[in-house]
C-alpha positions as CSV (number, residue, x, y, z in Angstrom):
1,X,0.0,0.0,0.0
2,X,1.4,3.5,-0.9
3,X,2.5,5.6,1.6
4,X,2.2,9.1,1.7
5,X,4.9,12.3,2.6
6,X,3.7,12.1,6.1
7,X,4.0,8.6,6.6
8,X,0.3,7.5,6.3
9,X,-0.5,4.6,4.7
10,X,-3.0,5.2,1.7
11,X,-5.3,3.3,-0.2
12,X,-5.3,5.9,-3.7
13,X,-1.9,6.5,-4.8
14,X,-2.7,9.8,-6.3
15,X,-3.8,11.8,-3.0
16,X,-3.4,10.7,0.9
17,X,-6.8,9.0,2.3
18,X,-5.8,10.2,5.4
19,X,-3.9,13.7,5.1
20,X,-5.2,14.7,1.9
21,X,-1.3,15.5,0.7
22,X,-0.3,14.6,-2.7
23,X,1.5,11.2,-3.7
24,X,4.0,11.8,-6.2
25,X,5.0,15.3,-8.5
26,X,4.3,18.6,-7.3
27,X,2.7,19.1,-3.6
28,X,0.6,21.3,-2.8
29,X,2.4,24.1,-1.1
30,X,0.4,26.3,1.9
31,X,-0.6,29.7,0.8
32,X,-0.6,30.8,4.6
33,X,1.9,31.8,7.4
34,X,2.1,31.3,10.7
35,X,2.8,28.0,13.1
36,X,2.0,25.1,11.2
37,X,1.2,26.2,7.7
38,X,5.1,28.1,6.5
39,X,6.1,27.9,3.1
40,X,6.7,25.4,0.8
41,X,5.4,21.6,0.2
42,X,2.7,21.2,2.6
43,X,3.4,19.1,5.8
44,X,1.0,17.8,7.8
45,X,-0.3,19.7,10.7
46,X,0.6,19.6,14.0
47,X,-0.8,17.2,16.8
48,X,-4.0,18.5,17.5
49,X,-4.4,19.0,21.1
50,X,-6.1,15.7,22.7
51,X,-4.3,13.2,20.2
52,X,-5.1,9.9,21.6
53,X,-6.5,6.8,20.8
54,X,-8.8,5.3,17.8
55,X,-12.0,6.6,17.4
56,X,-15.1,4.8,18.6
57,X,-17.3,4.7,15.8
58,X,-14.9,3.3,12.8
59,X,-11.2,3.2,14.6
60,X,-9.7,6.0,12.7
61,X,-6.5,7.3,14.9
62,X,-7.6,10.5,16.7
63,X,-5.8,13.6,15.4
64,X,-8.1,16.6,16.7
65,X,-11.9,17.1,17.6
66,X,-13.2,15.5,14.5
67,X,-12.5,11.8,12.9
68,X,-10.5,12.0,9.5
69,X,-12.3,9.2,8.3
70,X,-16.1,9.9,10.2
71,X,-16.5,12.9,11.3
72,X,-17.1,11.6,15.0
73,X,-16.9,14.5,17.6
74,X,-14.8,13.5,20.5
75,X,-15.6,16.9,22.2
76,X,-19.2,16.0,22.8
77,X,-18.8,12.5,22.5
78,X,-21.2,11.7,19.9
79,X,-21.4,11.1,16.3
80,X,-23.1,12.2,12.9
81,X,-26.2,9.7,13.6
82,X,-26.4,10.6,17.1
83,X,-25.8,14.1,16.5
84,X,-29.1,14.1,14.1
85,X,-31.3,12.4,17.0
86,X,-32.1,8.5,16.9
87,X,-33.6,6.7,14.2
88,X,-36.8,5.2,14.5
89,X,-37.1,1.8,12.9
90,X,-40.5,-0.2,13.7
91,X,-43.7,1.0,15.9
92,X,-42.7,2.0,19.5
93,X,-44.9,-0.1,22.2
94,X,-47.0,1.4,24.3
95,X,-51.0,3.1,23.9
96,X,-51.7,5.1,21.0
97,X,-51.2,8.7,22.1
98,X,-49.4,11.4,20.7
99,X,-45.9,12.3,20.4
100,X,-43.3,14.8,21.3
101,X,-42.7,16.2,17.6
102,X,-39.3,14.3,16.4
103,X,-36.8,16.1,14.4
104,X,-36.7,15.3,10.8
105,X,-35.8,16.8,7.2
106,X,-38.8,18.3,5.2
107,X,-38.2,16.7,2.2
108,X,-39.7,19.8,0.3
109,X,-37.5,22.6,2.2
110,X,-33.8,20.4,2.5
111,X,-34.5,21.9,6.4
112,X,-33.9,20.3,10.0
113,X,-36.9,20.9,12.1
114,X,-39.6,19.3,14.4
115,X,-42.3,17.6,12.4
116,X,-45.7,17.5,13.4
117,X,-48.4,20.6,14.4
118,X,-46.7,21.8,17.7
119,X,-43.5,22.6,15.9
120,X,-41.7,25.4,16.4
121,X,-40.2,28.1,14.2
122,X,-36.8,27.2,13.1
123,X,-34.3,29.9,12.7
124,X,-32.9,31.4,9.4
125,X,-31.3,28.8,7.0
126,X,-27.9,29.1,6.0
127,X,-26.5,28.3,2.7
128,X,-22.6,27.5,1.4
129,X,-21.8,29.2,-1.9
130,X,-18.7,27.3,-3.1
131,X,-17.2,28.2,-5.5
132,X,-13.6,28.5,-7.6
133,X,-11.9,31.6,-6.4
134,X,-9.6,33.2,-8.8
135,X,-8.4,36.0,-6.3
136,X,-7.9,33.6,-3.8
137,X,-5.6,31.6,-6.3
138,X,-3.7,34.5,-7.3
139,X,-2.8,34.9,-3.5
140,X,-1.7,31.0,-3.1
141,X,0.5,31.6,-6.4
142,X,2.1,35.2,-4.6
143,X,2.7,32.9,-1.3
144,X,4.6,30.0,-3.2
145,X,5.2,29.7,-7.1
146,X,5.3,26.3,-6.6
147,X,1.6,26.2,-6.6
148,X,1.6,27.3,-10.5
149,X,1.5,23.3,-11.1
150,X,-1.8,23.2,-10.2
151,X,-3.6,25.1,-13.4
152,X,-6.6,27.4,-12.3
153,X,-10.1,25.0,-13.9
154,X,-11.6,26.8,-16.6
155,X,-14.7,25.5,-15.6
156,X,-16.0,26.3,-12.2
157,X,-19.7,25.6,-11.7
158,X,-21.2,27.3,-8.7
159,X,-22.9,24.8,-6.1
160,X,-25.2,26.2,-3.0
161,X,-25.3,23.5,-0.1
162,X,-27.9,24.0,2.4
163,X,-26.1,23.9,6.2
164,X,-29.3,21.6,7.5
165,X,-27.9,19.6,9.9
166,X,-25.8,20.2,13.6
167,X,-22.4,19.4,11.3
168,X,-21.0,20.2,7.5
169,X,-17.8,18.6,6.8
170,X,-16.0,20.1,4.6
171,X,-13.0,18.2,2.6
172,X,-12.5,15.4,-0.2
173,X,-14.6,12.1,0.1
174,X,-12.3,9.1,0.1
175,X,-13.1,6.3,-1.5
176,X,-10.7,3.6,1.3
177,X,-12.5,5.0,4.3
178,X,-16.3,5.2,2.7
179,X,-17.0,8.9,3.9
180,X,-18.0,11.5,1.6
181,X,-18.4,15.1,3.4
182,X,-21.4,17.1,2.9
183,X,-19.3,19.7,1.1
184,X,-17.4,17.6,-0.8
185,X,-14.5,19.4,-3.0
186,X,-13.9,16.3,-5.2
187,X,-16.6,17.5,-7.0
188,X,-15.6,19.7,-10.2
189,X,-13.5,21.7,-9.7
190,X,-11.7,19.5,-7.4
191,X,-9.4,21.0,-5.2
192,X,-6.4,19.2,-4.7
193,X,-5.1,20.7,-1.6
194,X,-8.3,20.0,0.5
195,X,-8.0,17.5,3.2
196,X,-10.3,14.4,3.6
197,X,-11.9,16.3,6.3
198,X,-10.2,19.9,6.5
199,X,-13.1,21.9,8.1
200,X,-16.2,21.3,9.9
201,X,-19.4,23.8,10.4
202,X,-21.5,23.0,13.5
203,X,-25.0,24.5,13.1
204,X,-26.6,25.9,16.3
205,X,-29.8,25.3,17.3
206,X,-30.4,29.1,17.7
207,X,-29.4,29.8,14.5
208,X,-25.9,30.5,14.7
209,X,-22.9,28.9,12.5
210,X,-19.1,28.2,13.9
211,X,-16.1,27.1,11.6
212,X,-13.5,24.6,13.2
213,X,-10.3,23.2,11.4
214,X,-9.7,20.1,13.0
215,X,-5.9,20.1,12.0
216,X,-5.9,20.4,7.8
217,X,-2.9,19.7,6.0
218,X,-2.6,23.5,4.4
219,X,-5.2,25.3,6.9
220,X,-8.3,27.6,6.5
221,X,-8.4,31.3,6.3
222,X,-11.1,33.7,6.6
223,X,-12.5,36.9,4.8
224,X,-8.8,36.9,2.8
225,X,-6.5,36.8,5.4
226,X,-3.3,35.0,5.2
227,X,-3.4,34.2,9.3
228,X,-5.0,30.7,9.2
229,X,-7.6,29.9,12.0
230,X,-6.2,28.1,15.2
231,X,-6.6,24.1,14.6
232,X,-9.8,23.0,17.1
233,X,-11.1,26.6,17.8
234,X,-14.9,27.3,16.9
235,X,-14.6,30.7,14.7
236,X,-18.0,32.3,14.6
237,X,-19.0,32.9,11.5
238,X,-21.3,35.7,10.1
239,X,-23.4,36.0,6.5
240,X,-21.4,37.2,3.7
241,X,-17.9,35.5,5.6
242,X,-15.8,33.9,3.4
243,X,-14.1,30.8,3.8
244,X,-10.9,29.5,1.8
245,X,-9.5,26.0,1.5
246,X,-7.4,24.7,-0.7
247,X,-5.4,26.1,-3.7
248,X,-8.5,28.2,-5.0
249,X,-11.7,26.9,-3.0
250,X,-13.6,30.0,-1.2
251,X,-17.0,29.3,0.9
252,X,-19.4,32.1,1.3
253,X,-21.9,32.3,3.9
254,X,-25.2,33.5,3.2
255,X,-28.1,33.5,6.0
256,X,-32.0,33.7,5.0
């Protein structure tokens, strides 16, 4: 089995299932400074604090708050299913009375909400533009020139994911591990310096939105700054904020 730069053992021998760095040829260099993210090739980032053991839910070595390969949260202790509430799977026993509205998606809205006639107003919807950032690029190429390998795509559909559930992954699916994120940049145009899972949105219940990088490869900026965020630090993010990943990924936020 190939084995990456940063000494993880990959199943794809063209990008890292774990790290997300490149195989063989050019790597993608950072287009940020500060600690853990300095010029040229990228390097992985540093141990997250609260490395430990495997992860309980599919044994993926811990490296920061969120599973590489899951996207189980060990801060809360809790994964994507549990996160979304349980899942009913037959009748429940008991006398035929009504229940506590469950949480469910609307199939006709995308939305996360309480089903049933005594639910209550859920607050404004976000939405992630993402989209192929030429600016953004530009500033990559200024911070290494090494970067010019990877040719800007001159196509670059627009997508608009709804942010509908308590976490958005954001990252490249990998085919070894099964896990495809909910903003998944191996869509067209994929980015090759996004991590399996290189950030995470958590959804509030009230309505607001956070951005965590659980320790990406190259890191994740905000609003076009070249400081990247701190690894495993919620960011609170406003509508309109900008998000970059990548060699030329930028996320807008838009709320309502």
């Amino acid at each position: 089995m190939p084995t990456c730069p940063a000494g993880h053992s990959s199943g794809a021998d063209d990008y890292c299932d774990v790290c997300g760095t490149r195989m063989t040829g050019p790597t993608v260099s950072s287009a940020l400074t500060g600690p853990g993210t300095g010029g040229g090739a990228a390097a992985a980032a540093p141990p997250a604090t609260g490395a430990g053991g495997p992860c309980p839910d599919c044994g993926t070595p811990r490296t920061g708050r969120f599973c590489e390969g899951c996207g189980y949260d060990f801060a809360v202790g809790a994964g994507r299913s549990e996160a979304t509430g349980p899942v009913r799977t037959g009748p429940q026993p008991g006398p035929a009375s009504p229940e506590p509205p469950e949480e469910a998606e609307d199939p006709s809205t995308g939305r996360w909400g309480a089903s049933g006639s005594g639910a209550q107003p859920t607050a404004a919807a976000w939405t992630a533009v993402v989209a192929a950032d030429r600016d953004y690029y530009e500033t990559v190429l200024r911070q290494n020139e090494d970067n010019r390998a990877f040719t800007f795509p001159p196509y670059c559909p627009e997508r608009r994911i709804p942010l509908d559930r308590p976490q958005v992954r954001i990252g490249r699916r990998s085919a070894s591990q099964g896990t495809v994120p909910e903003i998944d940049l191996s869509e067209p145009p994929q980015d090759p310096g996004a991590s399996h899972t290189h950030a995470v949105l958590l959804c509030r219940p009230d309505g607001t939105v956070t951005l965590v990088d659980p320790g990406s490869t190259n890191g994740t900026t905000v609003n076009g700054s070249e400081e990247p965020i701190p690894v495993n630090v919620e960011v609170p993010m406003r509508d309109g904020d900008r998000i970059h990943i990548g060699v030329w990924t930028t996320i807008t936020l838009r709320k309502g």
